[in-house]
One Martini backbone bead per residue (centre of mass of N, CA, C, O) as a GRO file, in nm:
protein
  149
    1UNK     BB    1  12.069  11.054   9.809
    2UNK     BB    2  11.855  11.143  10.035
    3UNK     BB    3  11.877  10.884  10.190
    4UNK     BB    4  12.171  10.882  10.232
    5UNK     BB    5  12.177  11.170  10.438
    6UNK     BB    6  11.987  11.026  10.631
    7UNK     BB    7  12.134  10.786  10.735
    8UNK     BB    8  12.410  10.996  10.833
    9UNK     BB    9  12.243  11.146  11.043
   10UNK     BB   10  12.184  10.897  11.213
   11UNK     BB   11  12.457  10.793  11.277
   12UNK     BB   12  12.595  10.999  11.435
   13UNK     BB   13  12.390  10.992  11.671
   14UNK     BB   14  12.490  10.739  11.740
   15UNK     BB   15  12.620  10.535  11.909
   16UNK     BB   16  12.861  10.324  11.943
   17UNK     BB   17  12.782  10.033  11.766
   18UNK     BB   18  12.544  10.079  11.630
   19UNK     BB   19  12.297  10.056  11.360
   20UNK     BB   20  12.125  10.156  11.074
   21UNK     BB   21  11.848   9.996  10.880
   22UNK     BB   22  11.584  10.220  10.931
   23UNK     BB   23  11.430  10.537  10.737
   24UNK     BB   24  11.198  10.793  10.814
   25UNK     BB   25  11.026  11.026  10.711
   26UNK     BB   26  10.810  11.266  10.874
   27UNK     BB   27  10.518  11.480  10.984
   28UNK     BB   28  10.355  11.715  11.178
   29UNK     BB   29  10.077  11.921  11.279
   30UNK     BB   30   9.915  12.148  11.406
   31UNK     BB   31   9.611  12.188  11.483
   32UNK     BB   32   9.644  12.546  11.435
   33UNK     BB   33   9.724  12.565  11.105
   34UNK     BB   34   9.510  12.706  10.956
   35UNK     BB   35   9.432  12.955  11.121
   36UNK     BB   36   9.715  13.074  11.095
   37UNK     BB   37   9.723  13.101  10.827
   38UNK     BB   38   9.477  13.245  10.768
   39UNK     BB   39   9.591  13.492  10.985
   40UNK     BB   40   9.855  13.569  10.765
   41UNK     BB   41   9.725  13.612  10.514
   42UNK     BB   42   9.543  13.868  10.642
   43UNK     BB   43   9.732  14.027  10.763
   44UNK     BB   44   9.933  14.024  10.447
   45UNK     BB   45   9.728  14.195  10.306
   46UNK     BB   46   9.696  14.461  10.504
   47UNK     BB   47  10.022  14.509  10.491
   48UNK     BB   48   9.968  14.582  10.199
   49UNK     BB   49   9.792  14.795  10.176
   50UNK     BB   50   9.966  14.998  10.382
   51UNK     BB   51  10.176  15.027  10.196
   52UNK     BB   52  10.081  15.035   9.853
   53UNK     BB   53   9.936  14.797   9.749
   54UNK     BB   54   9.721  14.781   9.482
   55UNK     BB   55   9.731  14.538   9.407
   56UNK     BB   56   9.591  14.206   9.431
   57UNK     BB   57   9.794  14.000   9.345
   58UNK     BB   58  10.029  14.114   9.577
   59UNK     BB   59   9.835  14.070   9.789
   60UNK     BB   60   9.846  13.765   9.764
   61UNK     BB   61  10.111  13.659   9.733
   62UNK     BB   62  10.178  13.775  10.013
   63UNK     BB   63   9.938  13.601  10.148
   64UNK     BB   64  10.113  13.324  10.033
   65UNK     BB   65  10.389  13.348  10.207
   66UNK     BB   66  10.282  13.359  10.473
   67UNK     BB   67  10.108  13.100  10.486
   68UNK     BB   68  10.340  12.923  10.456
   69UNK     BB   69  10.528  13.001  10.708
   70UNK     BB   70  10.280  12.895  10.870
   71UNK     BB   71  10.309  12.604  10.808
   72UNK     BB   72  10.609  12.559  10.860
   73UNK     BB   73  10.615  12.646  11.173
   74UNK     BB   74  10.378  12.417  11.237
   75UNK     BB   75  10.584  12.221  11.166
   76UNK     BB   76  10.705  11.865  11.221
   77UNK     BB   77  11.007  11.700  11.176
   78UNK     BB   78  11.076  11.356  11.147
   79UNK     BB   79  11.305  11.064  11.241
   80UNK     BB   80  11.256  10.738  11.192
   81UNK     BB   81  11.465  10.491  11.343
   82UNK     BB   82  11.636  10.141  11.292
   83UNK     BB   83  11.802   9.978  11.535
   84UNK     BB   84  11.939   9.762  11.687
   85UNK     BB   85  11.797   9.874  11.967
   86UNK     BB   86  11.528  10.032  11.772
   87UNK     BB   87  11.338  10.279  11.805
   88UNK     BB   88  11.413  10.623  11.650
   89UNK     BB   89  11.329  10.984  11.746
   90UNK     BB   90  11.375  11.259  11.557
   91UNK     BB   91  11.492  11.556  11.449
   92UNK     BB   92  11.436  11.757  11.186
   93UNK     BB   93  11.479  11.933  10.931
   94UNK     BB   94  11.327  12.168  10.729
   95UNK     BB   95  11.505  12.197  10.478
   96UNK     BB   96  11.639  11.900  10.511
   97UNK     BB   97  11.699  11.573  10.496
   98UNK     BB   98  11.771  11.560  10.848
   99UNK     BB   99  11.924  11.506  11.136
  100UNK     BB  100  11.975  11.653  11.457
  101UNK     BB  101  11.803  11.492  11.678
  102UNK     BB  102  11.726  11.331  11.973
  103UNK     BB  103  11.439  11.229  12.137
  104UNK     BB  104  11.323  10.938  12.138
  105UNK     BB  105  11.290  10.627  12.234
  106UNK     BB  106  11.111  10.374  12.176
  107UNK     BB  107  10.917  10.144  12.269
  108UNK     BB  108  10.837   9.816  12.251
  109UNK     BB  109  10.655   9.761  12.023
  110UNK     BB  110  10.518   9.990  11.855
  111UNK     BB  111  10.263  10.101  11.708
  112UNK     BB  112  10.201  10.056  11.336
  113UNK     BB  113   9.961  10.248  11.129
  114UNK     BB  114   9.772  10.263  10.860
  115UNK     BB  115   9.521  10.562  10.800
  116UNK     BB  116   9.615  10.686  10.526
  117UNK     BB  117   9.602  10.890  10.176
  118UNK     BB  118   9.766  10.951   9.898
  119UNK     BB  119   9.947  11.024   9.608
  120UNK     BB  120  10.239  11.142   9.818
  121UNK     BB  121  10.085  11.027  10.107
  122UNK     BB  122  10.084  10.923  10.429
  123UNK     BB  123   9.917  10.786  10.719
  124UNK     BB  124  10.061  10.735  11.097
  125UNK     BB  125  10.050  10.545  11.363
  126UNK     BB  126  10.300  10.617  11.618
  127UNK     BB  127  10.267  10.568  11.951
  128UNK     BB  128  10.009  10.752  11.943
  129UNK     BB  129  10.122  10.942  11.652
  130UNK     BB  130  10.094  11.159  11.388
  131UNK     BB  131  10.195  11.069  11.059
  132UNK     BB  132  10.330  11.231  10.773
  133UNK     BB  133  10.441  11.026  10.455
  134UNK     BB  134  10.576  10.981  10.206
  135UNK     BB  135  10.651  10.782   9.928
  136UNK     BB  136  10.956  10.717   9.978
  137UNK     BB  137  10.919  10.574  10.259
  138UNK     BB  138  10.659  10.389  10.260
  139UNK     BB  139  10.904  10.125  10.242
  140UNK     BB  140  10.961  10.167  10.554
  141UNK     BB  141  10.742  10.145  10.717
  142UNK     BB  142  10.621   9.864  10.594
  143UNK     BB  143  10.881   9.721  10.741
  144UNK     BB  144  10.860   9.784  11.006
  145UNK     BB  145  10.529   9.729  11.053
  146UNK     BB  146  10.597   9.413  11.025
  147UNK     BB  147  10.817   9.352  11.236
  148UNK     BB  148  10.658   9.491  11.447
  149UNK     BB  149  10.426   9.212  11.487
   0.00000   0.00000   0.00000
């Protein structure tokens, strides 16, 4: 259902006899992301205890909602999609698999390789830019990157 509404948003935002081929969800972190979230996490600690939270756990759970947002907001999602013109990405939305805007058209036959991952993601650089791959996508990012090769 989920890549079914992700290949709908990317087909909307085509030219008119395009065709969307495979699509790809993927995001990638701001480099001072972890200090920010370190930063709003203490910012919201404080900003508990001078509210009048007692409790360490209250003040904790508020700074672990900071740093989520701080999180959520430093990072960029986007949607690689094939089609027949070549590769395109996009602007993806943060709150779900989801096309919002076309960024732009990669050059012609992008590096696409894989430099490692976890048991839930995986991480690739596409024309020298790293991006973390879910597990759901990662059989179509390993057919464009054979396509393409």
């Amino acid at each position: 259902m989920r890549r079914a509404v992700l290949l709908k948003s990317v087909q909307r935002l085509l030219a008119e006899g395009d065709q969307v081929i495979d699509v790809v969800f993927m995001w990638s972190r701001h480099r001072l992301m972890i200090p920010f979230a370190i930063g709003a996490f203490v910012a919201m600690l404080a900003v508990a205890e001078f509210s009048g939270f007692d409790e360490w756990a209250s003040r904790i759970a508020f700074g672990i909602a900071a740093a989520a947002v701080a999180v959520t907001a430093t990072t960029n999602y986007r949607v690689l999609a094939e089609t027949r013109e070549g590769l395109m990405l996009f602007e993806a939305s943060k709150i779900r698999q989801y096309a919002r805007r076309l960024i732009e058209q990669l050059p012609d036959r992008p590096e696409i390789v894989a430099i490692g991952g976890t048991v839930v993601s995986s991480d690739w650089t596409i024309a020298g830019r790293t991006y973390t791959v879910p597990k759901s996508s990662e059989q179509a990012i390993n057919r464009m990157a054979n396509r393409e090769s």
